[in-house]
Backbone as JSON, one array per atom type, in Angstrom:
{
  "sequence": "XXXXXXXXXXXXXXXXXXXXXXXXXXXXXXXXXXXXXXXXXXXXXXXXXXXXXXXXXXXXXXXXXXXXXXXXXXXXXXXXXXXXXXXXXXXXXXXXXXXXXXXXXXXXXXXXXXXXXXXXXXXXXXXXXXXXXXXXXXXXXXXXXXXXXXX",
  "N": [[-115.32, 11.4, 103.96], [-117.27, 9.65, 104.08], [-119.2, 11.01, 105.65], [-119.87, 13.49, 104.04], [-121.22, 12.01, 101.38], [-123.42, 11.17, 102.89], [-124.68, 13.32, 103.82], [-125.15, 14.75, 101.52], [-126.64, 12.81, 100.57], [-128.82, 13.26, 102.5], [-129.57, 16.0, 101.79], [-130.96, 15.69, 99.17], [-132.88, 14.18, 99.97], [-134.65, 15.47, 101.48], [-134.82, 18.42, 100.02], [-136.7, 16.94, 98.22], [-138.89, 16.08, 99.8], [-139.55, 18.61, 100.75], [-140.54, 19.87, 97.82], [-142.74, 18.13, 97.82], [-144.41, 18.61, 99.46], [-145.27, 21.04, 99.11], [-147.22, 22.08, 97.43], [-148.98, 20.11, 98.0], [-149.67, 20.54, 101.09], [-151.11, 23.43, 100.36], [-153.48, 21.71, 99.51], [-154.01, 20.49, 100.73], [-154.9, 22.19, 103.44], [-157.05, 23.5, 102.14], [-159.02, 21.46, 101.69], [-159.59, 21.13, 103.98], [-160.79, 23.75, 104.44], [-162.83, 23.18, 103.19], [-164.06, 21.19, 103.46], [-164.38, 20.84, 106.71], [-166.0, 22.62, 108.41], [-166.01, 23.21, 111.21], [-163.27, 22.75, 112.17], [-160.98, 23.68, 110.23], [-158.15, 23.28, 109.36], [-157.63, 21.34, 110.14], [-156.37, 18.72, 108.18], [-153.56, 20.3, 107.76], [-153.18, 20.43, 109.32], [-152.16, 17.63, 110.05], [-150.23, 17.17, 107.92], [-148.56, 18.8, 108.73], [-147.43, 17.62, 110.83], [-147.09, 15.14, 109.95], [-144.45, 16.32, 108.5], [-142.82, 16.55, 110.45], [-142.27, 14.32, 111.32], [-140.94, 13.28, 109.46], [-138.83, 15.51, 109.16], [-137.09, 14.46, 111.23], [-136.42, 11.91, 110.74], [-134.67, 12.24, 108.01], [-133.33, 13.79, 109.41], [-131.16, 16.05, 108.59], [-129.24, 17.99, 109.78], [-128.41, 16.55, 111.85], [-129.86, 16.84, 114.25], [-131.16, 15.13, 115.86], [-129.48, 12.89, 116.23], [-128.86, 11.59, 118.68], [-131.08, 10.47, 119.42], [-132.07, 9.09, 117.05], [-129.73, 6.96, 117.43], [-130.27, 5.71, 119.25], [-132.47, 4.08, 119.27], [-133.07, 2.2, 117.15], [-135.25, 0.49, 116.03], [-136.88, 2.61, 114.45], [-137.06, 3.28, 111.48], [-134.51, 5.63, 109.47], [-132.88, 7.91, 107.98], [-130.44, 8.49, 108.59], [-129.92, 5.29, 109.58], [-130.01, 4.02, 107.26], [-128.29, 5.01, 105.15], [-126.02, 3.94, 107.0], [-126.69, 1.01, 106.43], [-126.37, 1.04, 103.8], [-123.24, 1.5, 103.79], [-122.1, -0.63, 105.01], [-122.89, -2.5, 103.08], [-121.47, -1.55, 100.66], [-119.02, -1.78, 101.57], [-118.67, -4.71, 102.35], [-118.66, -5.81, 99.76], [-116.47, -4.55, 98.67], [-114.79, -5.94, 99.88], [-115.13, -8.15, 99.13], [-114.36, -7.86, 96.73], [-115.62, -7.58, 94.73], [-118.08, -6.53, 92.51], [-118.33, -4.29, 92.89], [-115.37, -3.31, 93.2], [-114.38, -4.13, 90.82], [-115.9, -1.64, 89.37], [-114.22, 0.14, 90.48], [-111.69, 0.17, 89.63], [-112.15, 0.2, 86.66], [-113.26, 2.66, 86.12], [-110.72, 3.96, 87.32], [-109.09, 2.87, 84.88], [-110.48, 4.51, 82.83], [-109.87, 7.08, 83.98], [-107.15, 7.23, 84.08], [-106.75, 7.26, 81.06], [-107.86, 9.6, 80.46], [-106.55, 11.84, 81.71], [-103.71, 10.71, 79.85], [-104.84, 10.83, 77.34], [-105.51, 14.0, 77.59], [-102.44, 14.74, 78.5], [-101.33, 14.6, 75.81], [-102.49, 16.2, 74.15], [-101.78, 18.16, 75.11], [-99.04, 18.47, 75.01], [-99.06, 18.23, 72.39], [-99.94, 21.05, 71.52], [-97.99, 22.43, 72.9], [-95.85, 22.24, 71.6], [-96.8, 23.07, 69.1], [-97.05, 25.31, 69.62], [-94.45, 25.94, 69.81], [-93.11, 25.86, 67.7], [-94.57, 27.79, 66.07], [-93.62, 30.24, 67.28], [-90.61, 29.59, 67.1], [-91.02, 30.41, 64.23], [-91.77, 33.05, 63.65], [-89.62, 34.38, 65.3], [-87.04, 33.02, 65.14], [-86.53, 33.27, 62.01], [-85.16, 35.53, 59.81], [-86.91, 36.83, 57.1], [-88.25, 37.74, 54.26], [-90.59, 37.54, 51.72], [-91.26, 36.79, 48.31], [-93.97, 38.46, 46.85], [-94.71, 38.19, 44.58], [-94.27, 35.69, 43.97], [-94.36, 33.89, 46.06], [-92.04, 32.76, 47.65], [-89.6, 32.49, 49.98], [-87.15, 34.7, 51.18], [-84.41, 34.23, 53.08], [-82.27, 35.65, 54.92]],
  "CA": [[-116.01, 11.27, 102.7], [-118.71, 9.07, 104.06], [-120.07, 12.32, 106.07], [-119.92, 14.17, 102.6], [-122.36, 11.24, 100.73], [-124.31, 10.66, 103.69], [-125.21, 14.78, 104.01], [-125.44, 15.16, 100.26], [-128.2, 11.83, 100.43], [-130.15, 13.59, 103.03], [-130.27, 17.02, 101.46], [-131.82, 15.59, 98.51], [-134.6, 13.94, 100.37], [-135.28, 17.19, 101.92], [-135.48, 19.21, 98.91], [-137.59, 16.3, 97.61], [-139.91, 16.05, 100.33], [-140.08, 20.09, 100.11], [-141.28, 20.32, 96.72], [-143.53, 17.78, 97.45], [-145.28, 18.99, 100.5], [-145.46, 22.55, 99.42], [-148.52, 21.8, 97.03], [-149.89, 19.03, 99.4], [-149.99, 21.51, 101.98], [-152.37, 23.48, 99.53], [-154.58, 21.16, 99.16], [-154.45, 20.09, 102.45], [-155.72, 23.49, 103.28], [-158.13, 24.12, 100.97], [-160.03, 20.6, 101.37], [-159.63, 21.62, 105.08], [-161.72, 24.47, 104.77], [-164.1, 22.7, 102.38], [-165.16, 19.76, 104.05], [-164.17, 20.88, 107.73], [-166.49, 24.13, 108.86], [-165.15, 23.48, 112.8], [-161.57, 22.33, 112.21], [-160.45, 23.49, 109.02], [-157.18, 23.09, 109.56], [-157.06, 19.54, 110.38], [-155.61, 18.24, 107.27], [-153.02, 21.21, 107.26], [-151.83, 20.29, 111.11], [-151.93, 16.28, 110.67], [-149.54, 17.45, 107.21], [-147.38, 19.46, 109.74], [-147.46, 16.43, 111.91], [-146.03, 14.5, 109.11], [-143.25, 17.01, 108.13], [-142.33, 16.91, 111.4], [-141.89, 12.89, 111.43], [-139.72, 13.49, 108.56], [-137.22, 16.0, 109.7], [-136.39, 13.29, 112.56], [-135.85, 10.82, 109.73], [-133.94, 12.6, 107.29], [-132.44, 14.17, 110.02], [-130.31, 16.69, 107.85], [-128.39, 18.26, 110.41], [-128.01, 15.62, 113.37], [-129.95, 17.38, 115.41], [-131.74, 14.21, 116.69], [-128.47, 12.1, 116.54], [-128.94, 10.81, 119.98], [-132.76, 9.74, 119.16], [-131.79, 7.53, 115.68], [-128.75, 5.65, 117.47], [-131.24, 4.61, 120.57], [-133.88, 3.77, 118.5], [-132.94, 1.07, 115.86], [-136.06, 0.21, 115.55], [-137.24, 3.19, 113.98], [-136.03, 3.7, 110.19], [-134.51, 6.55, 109.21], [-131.84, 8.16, 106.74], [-129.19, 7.65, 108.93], [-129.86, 4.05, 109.52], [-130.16, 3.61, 105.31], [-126.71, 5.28, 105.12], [-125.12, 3.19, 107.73], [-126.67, 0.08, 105.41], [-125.59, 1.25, 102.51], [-122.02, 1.75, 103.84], [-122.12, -1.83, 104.83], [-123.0, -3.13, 101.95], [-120.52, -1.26, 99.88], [-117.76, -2.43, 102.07], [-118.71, -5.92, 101.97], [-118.79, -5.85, 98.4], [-115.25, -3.95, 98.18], [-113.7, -6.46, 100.72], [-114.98, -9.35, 98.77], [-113.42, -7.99, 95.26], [-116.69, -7.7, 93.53], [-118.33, -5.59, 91.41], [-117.73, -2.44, 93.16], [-114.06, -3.43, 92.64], [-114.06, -3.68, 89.69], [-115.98, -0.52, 88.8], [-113.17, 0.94, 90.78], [-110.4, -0.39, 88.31], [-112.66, 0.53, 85.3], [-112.76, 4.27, 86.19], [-109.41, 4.15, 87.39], [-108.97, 2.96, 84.0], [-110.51, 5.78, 82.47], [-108.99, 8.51, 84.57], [-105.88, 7.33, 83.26], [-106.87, 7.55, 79.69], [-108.48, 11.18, 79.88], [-105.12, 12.02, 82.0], [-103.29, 10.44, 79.04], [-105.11, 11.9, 76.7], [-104.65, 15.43, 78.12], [-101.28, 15.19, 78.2], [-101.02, 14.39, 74.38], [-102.77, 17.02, 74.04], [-101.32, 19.38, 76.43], [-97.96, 18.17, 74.42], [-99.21, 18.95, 70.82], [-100.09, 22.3, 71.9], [-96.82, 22.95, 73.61], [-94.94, 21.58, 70.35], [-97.34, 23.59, 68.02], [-96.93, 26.71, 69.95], [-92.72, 26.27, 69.96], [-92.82, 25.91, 66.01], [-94.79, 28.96, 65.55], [-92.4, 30.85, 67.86], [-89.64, 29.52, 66.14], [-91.38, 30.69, 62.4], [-91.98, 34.03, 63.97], [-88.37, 34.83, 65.85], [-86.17, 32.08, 64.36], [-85.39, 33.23, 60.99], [-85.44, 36.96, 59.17], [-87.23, 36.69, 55.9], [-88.74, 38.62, 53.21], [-91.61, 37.05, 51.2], [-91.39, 37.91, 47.66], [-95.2, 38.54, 47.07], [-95.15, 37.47, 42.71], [-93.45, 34.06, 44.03], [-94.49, 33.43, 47.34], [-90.87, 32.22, 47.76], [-88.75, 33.21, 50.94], [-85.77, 34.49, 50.86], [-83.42, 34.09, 53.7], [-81.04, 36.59, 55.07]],
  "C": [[-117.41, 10.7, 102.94], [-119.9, 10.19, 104.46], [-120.73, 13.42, 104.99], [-121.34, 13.53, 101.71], [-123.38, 11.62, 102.02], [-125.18, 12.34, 104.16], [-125.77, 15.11, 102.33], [-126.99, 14.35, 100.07], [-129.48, 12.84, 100.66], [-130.7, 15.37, 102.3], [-131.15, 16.92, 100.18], [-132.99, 14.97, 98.99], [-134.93, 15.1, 101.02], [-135.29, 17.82, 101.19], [-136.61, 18.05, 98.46], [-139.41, 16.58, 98.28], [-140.47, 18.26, 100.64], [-140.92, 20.31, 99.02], [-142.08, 19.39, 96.49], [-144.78, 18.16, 98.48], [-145.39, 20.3, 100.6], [-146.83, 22.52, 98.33], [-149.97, 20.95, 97.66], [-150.32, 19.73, 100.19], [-151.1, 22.53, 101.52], [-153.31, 23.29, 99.44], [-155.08, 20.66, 100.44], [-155.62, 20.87, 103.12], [-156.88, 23.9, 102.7], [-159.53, 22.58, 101.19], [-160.35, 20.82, 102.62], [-161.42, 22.35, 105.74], [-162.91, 24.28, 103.75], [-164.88, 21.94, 102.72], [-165.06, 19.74, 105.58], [-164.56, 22.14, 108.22], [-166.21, 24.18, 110.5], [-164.27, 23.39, 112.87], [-160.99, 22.6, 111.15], [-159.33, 23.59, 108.58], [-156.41, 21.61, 109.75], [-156.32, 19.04, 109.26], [-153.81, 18.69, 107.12], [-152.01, 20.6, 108.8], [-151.27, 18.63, 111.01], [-150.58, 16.68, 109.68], [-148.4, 18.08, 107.71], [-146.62, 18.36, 110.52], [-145.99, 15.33, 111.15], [-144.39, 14.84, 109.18], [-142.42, 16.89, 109.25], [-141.62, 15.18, 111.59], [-140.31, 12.78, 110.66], [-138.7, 13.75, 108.6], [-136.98, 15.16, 110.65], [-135.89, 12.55, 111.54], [-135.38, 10.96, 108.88], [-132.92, 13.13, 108.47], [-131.19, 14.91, 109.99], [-128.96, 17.17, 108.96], [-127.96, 17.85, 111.89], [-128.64, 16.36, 114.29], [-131.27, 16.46, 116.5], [-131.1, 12.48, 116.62], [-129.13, 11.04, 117.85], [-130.62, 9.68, 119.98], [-133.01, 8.55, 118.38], [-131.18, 6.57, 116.17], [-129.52, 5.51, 118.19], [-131.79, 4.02, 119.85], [-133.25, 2.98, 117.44], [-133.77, 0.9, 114.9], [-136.94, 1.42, 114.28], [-136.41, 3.16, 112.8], [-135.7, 5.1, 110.04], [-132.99, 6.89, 108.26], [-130.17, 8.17, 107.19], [-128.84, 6.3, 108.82], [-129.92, 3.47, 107.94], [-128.86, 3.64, 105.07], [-125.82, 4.15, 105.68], [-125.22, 1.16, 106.98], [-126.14, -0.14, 104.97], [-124.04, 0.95, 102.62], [-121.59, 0.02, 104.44], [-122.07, -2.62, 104.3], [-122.03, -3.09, 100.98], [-119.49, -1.81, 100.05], [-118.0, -3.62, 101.92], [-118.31, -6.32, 100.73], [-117.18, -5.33, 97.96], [-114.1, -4.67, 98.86], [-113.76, -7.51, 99.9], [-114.17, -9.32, 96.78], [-114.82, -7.84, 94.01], [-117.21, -6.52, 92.83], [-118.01, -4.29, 91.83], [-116.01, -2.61, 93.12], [-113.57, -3.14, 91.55], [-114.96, -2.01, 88.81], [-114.65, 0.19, 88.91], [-111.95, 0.7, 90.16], [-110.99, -0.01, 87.43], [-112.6, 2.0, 85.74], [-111.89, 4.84, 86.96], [-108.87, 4.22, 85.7], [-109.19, 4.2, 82.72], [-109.94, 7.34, 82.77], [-107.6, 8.29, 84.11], [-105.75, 7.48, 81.86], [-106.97, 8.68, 79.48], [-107.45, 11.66, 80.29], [-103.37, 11.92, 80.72], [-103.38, 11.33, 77.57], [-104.64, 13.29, 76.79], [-103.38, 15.85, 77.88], [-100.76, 15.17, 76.78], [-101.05, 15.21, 73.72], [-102.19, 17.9, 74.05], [-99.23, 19.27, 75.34], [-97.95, 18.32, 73.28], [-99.11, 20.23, 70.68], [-98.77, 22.86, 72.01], [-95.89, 22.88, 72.14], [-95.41, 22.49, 69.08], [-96.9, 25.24, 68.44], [-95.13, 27.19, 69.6], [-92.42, 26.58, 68.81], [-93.45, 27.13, 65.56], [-93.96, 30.17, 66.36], [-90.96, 30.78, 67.27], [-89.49, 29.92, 65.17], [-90.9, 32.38, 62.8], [-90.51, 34.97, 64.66], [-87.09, 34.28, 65.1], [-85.42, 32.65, 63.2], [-86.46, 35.12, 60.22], [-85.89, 36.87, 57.66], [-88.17, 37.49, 55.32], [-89.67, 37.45, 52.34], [-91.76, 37.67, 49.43], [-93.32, 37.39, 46.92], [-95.53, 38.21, 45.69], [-95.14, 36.2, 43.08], [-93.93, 33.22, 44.79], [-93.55, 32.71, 47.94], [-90.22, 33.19, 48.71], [-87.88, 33.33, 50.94], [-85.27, 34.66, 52.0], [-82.29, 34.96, 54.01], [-79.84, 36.45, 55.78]]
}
């Protein structure tokens, strides 16, 4: 499960940092070749440069595993995760608030569960009685009276 959060984290900072470095890049470009008539690219490569820092530190698909655990010192979205998951546990060993969330929407999953079945049991009960109206008994309707008669 933790592999599950800890992949779900990083693919939102990578869509993030996508849709934010696909206009940047743009402009990058463009001021590039506005204010740079020998290099006008420079802005566009240091912006590459970046992106490139990034995927190491989001590190979506471990493919610089071996690089994050050496490196401590460096931050990155593994080392946030491995925080986080620290923290949580601390917090779930000592009984505290993440505890009790986890009893409060326990609590609720047993209500909507509850619910449901009440539900799920009206239904069943409503459906038997109109099965019953419908098979149950042979009757004639007389249509002046609206009175059933019984055979």
């Amino acid at each position: 499960m933790r592999d599950v959060v800890a992949f779900q984290f990083k693919l939102v900072l990578d869509g993030l940092r996508d849709v934010l470095l696909s206009p940047v890049s743009l402009i990058a470009a463009a001021l590039g070749i506005l204010t740079h008539r020998k290099e006008p690219g420079i802005y566009f490569y240091r912006l590459l440069s970046f992106g490139h820092k990034t995927d190491r530190w989001i590190n979506l698909f471990d493919t610089y595993r071996d690089e994050n655990v050496s490196d401590e010192r460096e931050p990155s979205a593994d080392a946030f995760v491995k925080h986080a998951e620290n923290i949580v546990l601390k917090e779930y060993e000592k009984g505290g608030a993440l505890n009790n969330i986890k009893i409060g929407a326990d609590r609720v999953i047993d209500r909507l569960n509850a619910s449901h079945e009440t539900r799920s049991n009206i239904a069943t009960t409503e459906q038997d009685q109109a099965v019953g109206k419908d098979n149950g008994s042979k009757s004639n309707t007389d249509p002046t009276t609206n009175n059933t008669k019984q055979h």
